[in-house]
N, C-alpha and C positions, 0 to 999 in steps of 0.2 A: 464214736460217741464217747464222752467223757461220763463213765455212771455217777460217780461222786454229784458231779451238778446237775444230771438229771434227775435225780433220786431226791433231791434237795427242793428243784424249781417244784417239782410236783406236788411239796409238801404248802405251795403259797395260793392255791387254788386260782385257777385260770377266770372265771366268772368274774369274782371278788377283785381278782385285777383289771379285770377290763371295763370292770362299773368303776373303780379309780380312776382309772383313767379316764374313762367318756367326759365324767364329772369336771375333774379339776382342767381338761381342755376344754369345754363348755365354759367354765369358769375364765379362761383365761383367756377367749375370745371373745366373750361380753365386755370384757376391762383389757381389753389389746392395747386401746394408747394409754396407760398406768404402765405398760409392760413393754415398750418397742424395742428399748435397748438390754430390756435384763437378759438375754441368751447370752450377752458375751461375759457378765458377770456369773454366771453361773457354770460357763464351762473353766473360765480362767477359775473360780472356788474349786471346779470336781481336778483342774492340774494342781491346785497347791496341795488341795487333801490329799492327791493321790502321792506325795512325799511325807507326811506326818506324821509316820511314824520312824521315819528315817535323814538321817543325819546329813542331806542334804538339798542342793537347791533345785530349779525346777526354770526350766526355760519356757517361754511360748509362741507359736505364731499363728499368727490368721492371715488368711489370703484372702482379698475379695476379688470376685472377676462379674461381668458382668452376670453369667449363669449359675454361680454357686458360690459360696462361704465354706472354708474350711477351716479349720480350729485344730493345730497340733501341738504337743506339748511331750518334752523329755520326762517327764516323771515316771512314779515307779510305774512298774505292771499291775493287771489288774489281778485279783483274788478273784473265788468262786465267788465271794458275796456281791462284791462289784457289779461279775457281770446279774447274778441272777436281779441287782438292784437295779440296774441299766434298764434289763427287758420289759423286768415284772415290775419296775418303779418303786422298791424298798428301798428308803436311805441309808446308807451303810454308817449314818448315824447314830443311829439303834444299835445300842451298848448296853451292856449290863447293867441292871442297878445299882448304884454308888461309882460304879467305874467312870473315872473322864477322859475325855477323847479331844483332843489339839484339829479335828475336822470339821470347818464350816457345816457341813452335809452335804454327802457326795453320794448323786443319781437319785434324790429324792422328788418329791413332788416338785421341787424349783424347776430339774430339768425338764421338764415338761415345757416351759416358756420357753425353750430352745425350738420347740416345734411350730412355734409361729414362725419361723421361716421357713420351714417344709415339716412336714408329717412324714417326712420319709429321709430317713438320715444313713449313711452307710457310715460301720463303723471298724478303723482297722485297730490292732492293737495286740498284747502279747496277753496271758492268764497266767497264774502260775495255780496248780491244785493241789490239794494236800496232801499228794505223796509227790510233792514238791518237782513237780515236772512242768515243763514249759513249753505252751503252743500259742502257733501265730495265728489270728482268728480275722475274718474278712467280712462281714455281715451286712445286712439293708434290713431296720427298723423300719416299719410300715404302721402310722397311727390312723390311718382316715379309716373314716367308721363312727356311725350316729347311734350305733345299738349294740351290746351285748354281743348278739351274734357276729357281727360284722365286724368283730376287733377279737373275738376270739381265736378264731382263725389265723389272724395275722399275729397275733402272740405267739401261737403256735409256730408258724412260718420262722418268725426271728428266732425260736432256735433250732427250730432244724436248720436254716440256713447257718447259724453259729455252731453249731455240730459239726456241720457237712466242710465249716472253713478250714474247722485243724483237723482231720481226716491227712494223714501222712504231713502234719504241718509242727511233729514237734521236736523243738529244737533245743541243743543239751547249751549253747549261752548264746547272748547278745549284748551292742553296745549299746549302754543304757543313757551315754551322752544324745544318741538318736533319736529325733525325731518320732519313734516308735506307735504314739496313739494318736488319731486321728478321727474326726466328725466331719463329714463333709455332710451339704443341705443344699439341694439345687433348689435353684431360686427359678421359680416360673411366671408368680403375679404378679406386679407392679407391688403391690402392697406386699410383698415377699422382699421382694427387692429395696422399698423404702424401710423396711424394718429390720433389713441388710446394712443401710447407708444410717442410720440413726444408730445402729449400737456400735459400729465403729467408728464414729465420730463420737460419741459419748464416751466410749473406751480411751478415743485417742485424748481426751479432755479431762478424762479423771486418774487415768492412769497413774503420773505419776505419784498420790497422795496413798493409791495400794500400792506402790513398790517402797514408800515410805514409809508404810505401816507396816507391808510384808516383806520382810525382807530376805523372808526364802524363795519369793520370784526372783530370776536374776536378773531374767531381761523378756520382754513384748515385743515382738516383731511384725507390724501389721503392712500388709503387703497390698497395697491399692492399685493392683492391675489395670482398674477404668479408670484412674488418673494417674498411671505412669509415677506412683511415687511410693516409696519404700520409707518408714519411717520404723526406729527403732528406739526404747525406753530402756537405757540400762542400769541398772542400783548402782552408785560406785561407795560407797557406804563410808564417806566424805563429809564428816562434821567441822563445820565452823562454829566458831565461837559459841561452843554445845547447844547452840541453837539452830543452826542450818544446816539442812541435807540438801546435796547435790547430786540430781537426778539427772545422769545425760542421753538428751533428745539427740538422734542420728536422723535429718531427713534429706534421702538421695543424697550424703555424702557429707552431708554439711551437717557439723558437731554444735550442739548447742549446751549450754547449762541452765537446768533448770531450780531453783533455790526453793526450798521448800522449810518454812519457820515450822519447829518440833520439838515438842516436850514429852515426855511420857515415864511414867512410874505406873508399878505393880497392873499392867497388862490392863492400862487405859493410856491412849496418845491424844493430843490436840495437836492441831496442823493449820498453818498458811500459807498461801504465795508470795513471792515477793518477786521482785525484780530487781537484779545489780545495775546500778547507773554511775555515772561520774560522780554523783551526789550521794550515794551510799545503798541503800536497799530499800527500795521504794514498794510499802506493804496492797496487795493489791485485792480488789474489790471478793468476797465469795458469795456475792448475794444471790447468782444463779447456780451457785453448787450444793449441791445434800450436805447435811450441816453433822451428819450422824450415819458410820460406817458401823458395820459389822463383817471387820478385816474387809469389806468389800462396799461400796456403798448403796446407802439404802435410799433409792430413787423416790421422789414425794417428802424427803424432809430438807425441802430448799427453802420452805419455810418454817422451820423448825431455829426462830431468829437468837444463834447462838453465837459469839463473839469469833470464835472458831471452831474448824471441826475438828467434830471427837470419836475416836476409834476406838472398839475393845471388841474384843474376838467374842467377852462374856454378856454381850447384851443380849438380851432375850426380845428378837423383834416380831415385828405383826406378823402372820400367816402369808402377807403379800410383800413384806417385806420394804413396806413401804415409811416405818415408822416403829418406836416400841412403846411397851407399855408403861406409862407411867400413871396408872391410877387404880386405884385399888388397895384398902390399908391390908395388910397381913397376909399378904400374898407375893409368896416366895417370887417370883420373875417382875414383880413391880420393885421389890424393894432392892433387889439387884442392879436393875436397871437405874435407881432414882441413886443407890450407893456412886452407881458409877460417872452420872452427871456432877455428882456433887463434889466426884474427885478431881473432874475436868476444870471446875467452876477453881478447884486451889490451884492444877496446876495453869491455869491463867493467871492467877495473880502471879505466879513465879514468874513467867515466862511474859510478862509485859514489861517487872520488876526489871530482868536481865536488858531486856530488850529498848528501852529508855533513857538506859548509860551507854549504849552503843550508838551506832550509823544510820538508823532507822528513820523512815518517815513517811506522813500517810496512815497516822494510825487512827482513825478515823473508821479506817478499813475494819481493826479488828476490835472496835470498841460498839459493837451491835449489841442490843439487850431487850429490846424488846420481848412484847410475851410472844410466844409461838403463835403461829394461826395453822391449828392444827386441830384433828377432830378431837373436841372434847368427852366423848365417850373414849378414849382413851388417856385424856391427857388431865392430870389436876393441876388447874392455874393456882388454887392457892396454895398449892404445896410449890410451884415453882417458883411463885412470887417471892415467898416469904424465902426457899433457900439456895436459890437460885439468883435469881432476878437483883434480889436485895442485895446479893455479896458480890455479883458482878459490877453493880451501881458503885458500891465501894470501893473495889478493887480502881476504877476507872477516875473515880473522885479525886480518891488519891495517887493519883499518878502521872507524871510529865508526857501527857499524850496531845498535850496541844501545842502545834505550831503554831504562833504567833508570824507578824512579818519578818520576827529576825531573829524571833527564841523560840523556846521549847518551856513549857510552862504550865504547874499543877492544873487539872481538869478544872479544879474545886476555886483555882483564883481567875477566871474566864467568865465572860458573859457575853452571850450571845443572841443574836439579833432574833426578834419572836418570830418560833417555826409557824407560826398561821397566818406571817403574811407574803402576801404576793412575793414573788423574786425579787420583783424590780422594788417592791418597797425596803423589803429584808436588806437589798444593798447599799440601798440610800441610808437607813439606820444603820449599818454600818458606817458606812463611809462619816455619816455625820458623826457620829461618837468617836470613830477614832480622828476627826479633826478635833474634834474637844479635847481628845485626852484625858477622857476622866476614867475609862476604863479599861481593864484588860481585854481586850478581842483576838479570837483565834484570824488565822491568816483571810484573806479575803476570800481567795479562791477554793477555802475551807468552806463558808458557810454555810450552802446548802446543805451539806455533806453530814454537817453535825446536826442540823436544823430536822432529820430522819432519823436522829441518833438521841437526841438528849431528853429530856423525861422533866416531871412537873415541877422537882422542886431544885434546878439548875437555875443559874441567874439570868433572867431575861432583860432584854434592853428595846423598848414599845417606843410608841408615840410620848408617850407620858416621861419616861425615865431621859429622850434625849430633850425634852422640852426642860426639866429638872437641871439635868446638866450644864443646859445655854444657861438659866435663870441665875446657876453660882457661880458664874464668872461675874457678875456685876456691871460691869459698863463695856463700853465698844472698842475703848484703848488698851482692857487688859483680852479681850477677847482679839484684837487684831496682834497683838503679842503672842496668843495662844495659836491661830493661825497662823502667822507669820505671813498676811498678806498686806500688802496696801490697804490705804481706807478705802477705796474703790473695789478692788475685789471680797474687802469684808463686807460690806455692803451686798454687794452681790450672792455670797456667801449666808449671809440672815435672808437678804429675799426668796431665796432658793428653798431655807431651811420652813418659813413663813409658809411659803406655797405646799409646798409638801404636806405641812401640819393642815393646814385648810381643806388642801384637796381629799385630805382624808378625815372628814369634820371633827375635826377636834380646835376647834375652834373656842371652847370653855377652857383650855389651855391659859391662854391669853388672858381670860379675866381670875384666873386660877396663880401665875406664875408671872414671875417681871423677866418677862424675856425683848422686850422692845423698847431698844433707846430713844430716850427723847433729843431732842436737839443740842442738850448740854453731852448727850454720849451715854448718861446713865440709864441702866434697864428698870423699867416698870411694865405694870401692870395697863390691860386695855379695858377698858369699860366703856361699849356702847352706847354715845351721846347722842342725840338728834336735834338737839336744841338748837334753832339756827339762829336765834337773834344774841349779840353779844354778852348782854347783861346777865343772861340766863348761864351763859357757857360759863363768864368771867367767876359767877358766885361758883357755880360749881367746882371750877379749878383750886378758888382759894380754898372751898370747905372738903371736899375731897382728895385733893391731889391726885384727880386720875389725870390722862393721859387720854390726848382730843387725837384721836387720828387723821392722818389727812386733811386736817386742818389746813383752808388753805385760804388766800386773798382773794375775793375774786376782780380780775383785772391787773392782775401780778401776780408772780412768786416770787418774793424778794427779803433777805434778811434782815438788811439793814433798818424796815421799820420797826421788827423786834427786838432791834441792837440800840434804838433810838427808846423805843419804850421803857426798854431796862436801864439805861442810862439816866433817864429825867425820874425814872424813882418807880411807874406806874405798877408797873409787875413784868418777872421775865419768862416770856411768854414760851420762851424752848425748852422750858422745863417739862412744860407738859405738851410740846408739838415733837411729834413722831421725826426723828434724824432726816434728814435731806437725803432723798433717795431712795427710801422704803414707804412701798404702796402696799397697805395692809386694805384698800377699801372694801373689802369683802366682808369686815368685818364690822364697821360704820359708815358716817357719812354727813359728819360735823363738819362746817363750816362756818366763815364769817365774816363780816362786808365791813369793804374797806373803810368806808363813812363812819364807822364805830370807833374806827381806828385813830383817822384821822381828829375825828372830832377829840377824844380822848388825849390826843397826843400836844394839838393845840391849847386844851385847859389845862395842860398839867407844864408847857412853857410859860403860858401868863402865869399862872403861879409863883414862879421864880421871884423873888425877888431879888436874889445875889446869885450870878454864875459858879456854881462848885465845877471842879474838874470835869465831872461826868457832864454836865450839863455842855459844857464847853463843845466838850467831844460829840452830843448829841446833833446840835446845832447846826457843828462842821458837815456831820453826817447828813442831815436835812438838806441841808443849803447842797448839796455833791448829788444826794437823792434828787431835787429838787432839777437840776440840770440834765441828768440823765433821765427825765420822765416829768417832762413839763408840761403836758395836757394833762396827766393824772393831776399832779402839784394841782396848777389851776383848774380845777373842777373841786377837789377832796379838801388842800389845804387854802382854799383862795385869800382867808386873812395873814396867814405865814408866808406864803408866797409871793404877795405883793410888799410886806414888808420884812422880805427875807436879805437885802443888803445891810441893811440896818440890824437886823435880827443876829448876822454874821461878825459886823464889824464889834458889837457887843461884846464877842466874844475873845476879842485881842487885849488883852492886860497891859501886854508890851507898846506902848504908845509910841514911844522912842526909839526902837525899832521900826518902826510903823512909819515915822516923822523920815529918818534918814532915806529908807527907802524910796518914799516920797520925794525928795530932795536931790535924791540922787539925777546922774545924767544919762543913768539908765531909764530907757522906755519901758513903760506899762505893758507894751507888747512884745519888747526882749526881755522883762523877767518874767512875765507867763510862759515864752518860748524856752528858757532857763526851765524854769518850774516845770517845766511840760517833760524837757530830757530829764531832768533828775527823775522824775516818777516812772517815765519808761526806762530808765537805767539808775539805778539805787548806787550801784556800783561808783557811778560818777563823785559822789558822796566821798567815797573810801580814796578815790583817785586826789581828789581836792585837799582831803585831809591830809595824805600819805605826801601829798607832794608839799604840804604847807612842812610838815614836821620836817622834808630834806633841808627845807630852806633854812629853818634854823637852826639844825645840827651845822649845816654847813658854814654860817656865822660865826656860832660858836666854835667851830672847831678853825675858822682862819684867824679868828681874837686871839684864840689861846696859843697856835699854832704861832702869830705874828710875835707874840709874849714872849714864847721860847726860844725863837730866835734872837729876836733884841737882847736877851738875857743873853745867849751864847755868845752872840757876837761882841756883846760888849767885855764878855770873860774872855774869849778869845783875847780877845786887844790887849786885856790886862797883861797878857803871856807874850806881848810882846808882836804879836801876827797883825799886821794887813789885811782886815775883813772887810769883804762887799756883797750887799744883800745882790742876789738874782732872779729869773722868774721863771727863768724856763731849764727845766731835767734838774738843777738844782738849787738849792736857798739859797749857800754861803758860797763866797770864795776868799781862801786864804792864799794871798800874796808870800814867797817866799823871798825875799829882795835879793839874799845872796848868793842863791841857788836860780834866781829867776826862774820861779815854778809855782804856778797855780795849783791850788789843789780845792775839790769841791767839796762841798757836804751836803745830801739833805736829810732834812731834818722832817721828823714824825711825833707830834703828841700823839695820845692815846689814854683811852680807860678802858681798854681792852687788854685782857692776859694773853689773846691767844696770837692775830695776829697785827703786821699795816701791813699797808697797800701802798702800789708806788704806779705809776702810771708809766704807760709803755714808752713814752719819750725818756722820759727817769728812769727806765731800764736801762734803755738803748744808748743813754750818756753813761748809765754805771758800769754797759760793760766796754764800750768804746774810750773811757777814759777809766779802765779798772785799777788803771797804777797810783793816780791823784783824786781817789773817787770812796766818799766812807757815807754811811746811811747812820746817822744819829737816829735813838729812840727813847723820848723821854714819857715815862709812862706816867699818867698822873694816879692818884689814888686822894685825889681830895685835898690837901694841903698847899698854901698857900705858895705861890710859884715866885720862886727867888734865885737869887746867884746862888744862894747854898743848896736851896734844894736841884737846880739846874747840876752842879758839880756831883751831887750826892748819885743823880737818877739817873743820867746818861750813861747810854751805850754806844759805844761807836764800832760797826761793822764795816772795818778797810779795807775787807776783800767780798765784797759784797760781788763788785764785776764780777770776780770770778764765779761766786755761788749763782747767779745767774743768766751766766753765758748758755749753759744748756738748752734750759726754757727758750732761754731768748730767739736761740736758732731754729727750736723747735715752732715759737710762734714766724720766724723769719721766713719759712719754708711754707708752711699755712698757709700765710699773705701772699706768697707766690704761688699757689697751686690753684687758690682761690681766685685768684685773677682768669687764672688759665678755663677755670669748668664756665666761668660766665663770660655773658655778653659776647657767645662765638657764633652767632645768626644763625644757628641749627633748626631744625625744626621742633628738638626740644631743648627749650635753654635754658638756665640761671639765672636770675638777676637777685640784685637787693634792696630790698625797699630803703634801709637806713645802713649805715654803717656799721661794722660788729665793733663796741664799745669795751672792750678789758680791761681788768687791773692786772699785775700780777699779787701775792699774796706772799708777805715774808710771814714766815712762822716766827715765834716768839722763841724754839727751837735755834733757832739763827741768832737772833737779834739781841736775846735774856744773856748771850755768853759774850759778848760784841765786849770792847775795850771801856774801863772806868775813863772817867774823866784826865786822870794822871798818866793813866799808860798811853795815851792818845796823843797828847801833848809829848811824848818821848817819842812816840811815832812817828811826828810829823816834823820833828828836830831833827831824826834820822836820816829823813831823806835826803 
């Protein structure tokens, strides 16, 4: 027996211990699910303290098998105080007055929630006593027991069994890297066993944010026997960009890193998860993790709604350790506590600051601020609000924590879709505002996200603000610009936006804002008419300018009679008729009969007494109307429409026109057949025109052409040559009588700088005859065409053959290839509809350097 710690135990009164004890396990099996997982935090707390006072680190592992949990750890040995804390449950906490101590609390009342997974714990381990000798000690803790007496005994028992273990057991050293202290807890209930499998899952889940607060753990080593897998958490004490710790996950072999976002100054830390991606570090959700450690975490403040979590060894938490104190003015462990929040609240601003000019995103994640939901006998919301809450909101306002679709972008210039509506509505106010473009929105697949996050006076975007928004674009043309859709999908686009605003009645929208185009395209306003006779509607439009929705004909839907209305002067009725294609009827149900129309339309043609332009055009429209909808005609307009030939012919100015066509020996029924193709092909129009213009460039250009000639040839002659006009491959031929040698020329005007053309027969004599062969080009520039100006402006190129024999070959081989791919009765053949027609093309490159007038004449003397 060791007297020193029995001398000691006796001094803590055996009674007084086992009524603590009875207590705080009664206690702690009336609140068992508050407590499932806390055993493995409390033994990993009693391995770190049991190094605290010493310079170094501390390994641990747990074994789970199906029948017991065991909990070992390399730290120091234990002291007399240790164990008599173990037995007789004193925390070796309990320190001097003013003295401070670097230990959680080790074997106080915490341990005790270790005995929810058995009442009976063996425990091995070394002591060291104070005439500094060392024994190995073997022991079985024994807690069952409902009374005083019944736990007496077995206090007693733990140490005489801890007595009877170092009895020849003491040893002069050991290695202290060893495994050395040990708890094992055999598991017999189902409920032993589930509260087995919940604190090593909770372990394996929060670990590594204590190995990055503690960093005198080295490494957890949990050994899951009933599913065959070993995982290991090692510190490697790995800072990136002074903001990442890297935690490495070993499970069955395979290495993982774990990234953990970390700030901390003067012995307070805040902490995130992230995740490394191809896209940088993607910050991840803690809203089911404790939000507030002390070095170890304190289970139940998962709602304690703090941006990130906050660690400090100096918090002063609840008796269950579930929460700390913050309320109470002038009370040393509240003002501690609220110091310490309040440090965490700056180093978030730092540590978002840093984290905003880096790779980060998903910050959504650590931008949480609500108030806590936590018990307010412990908690003051107004002291949180006002120093807390308030500097968090801040801190978040001003800072790049919103993703946008393609940027990153201050809190404070975002507005976002209102968190109290539905999903599917929230989306569609999105979607609809950012096709507007009028405001900043965070990313799509953000919204919900922030929509849990943001507070009352952030910029929201309702039924109201995107009805505002459509209203200042003004009409449909700059709104289809804004969309970048067709007028059929803008269309579609308002019906959509229409339906939406309806279905969620906001339907005072509409007589509130000009969000609906009329037929001219412009947005107005909707004001519910019911008037259905026309005279009632007509005064209403002129004195009010509202807007008749679904205004419609009945017996038609046609434009053209309000294209005719506005044309003879009466009024233009699209002003105020809702655009073709939007059905707002939900919200009226004006209409108005065609007889109104018509009759209206007819007094206001007698009227006329001289056709102006528009009326012209009305007429035409009537008399076209008129054909396409001849039972309406005769029913609606029966005096117009029996005198609608006449009504028409009225409308022709051009008489003489009129006369020739008449006149003509064209049929009535092949210029309507004419008149028929032109309107189904407009094009034919352009064809008619385009071919009349070749015909008289082409005029013009053989007058001028024939000009230039006659002029050459008769200056030729002056020189003494032999000239005969030709017609084919070239113009001229110059006779040389005493050389007997033909030689040719053609000849090119132009009022073109860049090139002529020569036609492929004119190729094929210029290069077949390239030695008696020259290409004249006289270029006009407007002045009157003479022998002088002829002598002045000529170029003569006499080696023209030559410059294109190339081409020539090139198109020579073409012709013959060409031949070859068609007309060869395959099953898939060639043929050609027409001939392929070329020019060739002399550059002005060629032609601009070609021989004066003089040098040409010495030229052709040469030969």
């Amino acid at each position: 027996m060791i007297q020193s710690i029995e001398i000691e135990r006796k001094e803590d009164g055996p009674r007084s211990i086992a009524d603590k004890i009875i207590k705080r396990l009664h206690d702690l099996e009336m609140t068992v699910e508050n407590n499932h997982g806390r055993w493995a935090w409390e033994l990993l707390q009693n391995a770190k303290d049991s190094i605290a006072d010493n310079d170094r680190k501390v390994s641990v592992e747990i074994e789970l098998s199906r029948d017991s949990v065991v909990f070992r750890h390399n730290g120091s040995h234990f002291t007399q105080k240790d164990i008599r804390g173990l037995i007789n449950q004193i925390s070796s906490k309990e320190v001097e007055e003013g003295q401070e101590s670097s230990r959680t609390g080790k074997f106080g009342t915490g341990f005790l929630t270790t005995h929810l997974l058995s009442k009976i714990v063996e425990v091995e381990g070394i002591v060291k006593t104070v005439d500094e000798e060392y024994y190995r000690f073997s022991f079985q803790m024994d807690r069952n027991g409902n009374t005083t007496g019944q736990l007496v005994p077995k206090i007693e028992n733990a140490w005489t069994a801890f007595h009877e273990s170092t009895e020849d057991n003491k040893i002069d050293e050991y290695d202290e890297d060893d495994f050395n202290t040990s708890f094992t807890y055999n598991l017999v209930t189902k409920e032993q066993k589930d509260i087995a499998r919940i604190g090593v899952n909770e372990l394996t889940e929060l670990i590594p944010f204590v190995l990055a607060f503690i960093p005198v753990i080295d490494s957890v080593n949990i050994i899951d026997s009933i599913n065959n897998k070993t995982t290991k958490f090692e510190n490697s004490e790995i800072i990136e960009d002074d903001v990442l710790l890297t935690i490495i996950k070993t499970e069955n072999k395979k290495k993982i890193k774990i990234k953990i976002l970390f700030a901390e100054d003067n012995n307070v830390a805040i902490a995130s998860i992230v995740e490394e991606t191809k896209d940088g570090y993607a910050i991840k959700s803690l809203n089911d993790y404790p939000k507030l450690f002390c070095d170890f975490p304190l289970i139940g403040t998962e709602d304690f709604h703090f941006p990130v979590i906050v660690n400090s060894f100096y918090f002063n938490p609840l008796i269950e350790r579930d929460g700390v104190w913050l309320k109470g003015d002038d009370k040393q462990e509240v003002d501690e506590n609220r110091e310490i929040i309040e440090k965490a609240v700056k180093l978030y601003g730092q540590l978002v600051e840093r984290i905003t000019d880096l790779n980060f995103y998903d910050y959504y994640n650590i931008c949480l601020n609500k108030t806590p939901n936590t018990n307010h006998k412990y908690f003051d919301e107004k002291w949180y609000q006002n120093n807390v809450q308030k500097v968090l909101r801040e801190v978040i306002t001003n800072s790049k924590v919103i993703e946008t679709e393609d940027d990153k972008v201050l809190f404070s210039d975002v507005s976002f879709p209102d968190p109290d509506l539905k999903k599917e509505d929230r989306e569609k106010i999105w979607q609809f505002s950012s096709d507007l473009k009028a405001k900043i929105l965070p990313a799509k697949k953000h919204i919900h996200k922030w929509a849990d996050l943001i507070w009352n006076d952030c910029s929201i975007i309702d039924f109201e603000n995107i009805a505002t928004d459509l209203s200042e674009i003004n009409n449909i043309t700059d709104l289809q610009n804004c969309l970048r859709l067709n007028i059929e999908n803008t269309i579609k686009w308002l019906q959509s936006i229409y339906d939406f605003l309806i279905g969620n009645k906001c339907t005072e929208l509409f007589n509130e804002l000009e969000i609906v185009p009329n037929r001219l395209g412009a947005f107005q306003k909707v004001n519910e008419v019911i008037n259905k006779r026309y005279d009632s509607l007509r005064k209403q439009w002129i004195t009010n300018k509202q807007l008749i929705p679904n205004l419609y004909l009945d017996e038609l839907n046609d434009d053209i009679l309000l294209d005719i209305f506005a044309l003879i002067g009466l009024e233009d009725w699209r002003e105020y008729l809702v655009y073709e294609g939007i059905d707002i009827s939900a919200l009226t149900s004006a209409k108005i009969d065609i007889q109104n129309i018509s009759s209206d339309i007819t007094l206001g043609l007698k009227e006329k007494k001289v056709y102006d332009e528009n009326t012209i055009k009305a007429v035409r429209l009537l008399s076209e109307w008129f054909d396409n909808n001849e039972d309406i005609g005769k029913k609606h307009f029966q005096e117009l429409y029996k005198n609608r030939a006449k009504l028409f012919l009225d409308t022709i100015d051009d008489k003489d026109s009129l006369y020739r066509i008449m006149k003509s020996n064209i049929s009535l029924s092949k210029l309507s057949e004419i008149t028929l193709t032109i309107e189904n092909d407009p094009e034919i129009l352009n064809l008619i025109a385009k071919r009349k213009k070749e015909i008289e460039e082409e005029k013009d250009r053989n007058e001028v052409g024939e000009k230039v000639e006659n002029i050459l040839a008769e200056t030729l002659q002056k020189h003494g040559f032999e000239v005969k006009k030709e017609i084919f491959g070239k113009d001229l031929i110059i006779t040389l009588k005493k050389k007997n040698i033909r030689y040719a020329i053609e000849v090119k005007s132009t009022s073109r700088s860049s090139y002529v053309s020569m036609t492929s027969y004119q190729a094929e004599t210029a290069v077949t005859e390239a030695d008696n062969y020259a290409l004249c080009v006289v270029q006009k520039n407007g002045s009157v065409l003479n022998t002088d100006y002829i002598r002045k402006n000529s170029k003569f190129v006499t080696n023209i053959g030559e410059k294109l024999k190339m081409k020539f070959d090139e198109v020579s081989e073409f012709e013959t290839n060409k031949m070859g791919i068609a007309n060869t009765n395959d099953d898939i053949d060639l043929y050609y509809e027409n001939d392929l027609i070329y020019k060739y093309k002399i550059s002005n490159n060629i032609w601009s350097k070609g021989k004066i007038f003089g040098d040409f004449i010495d030229h052709i003397n040469k030969i």
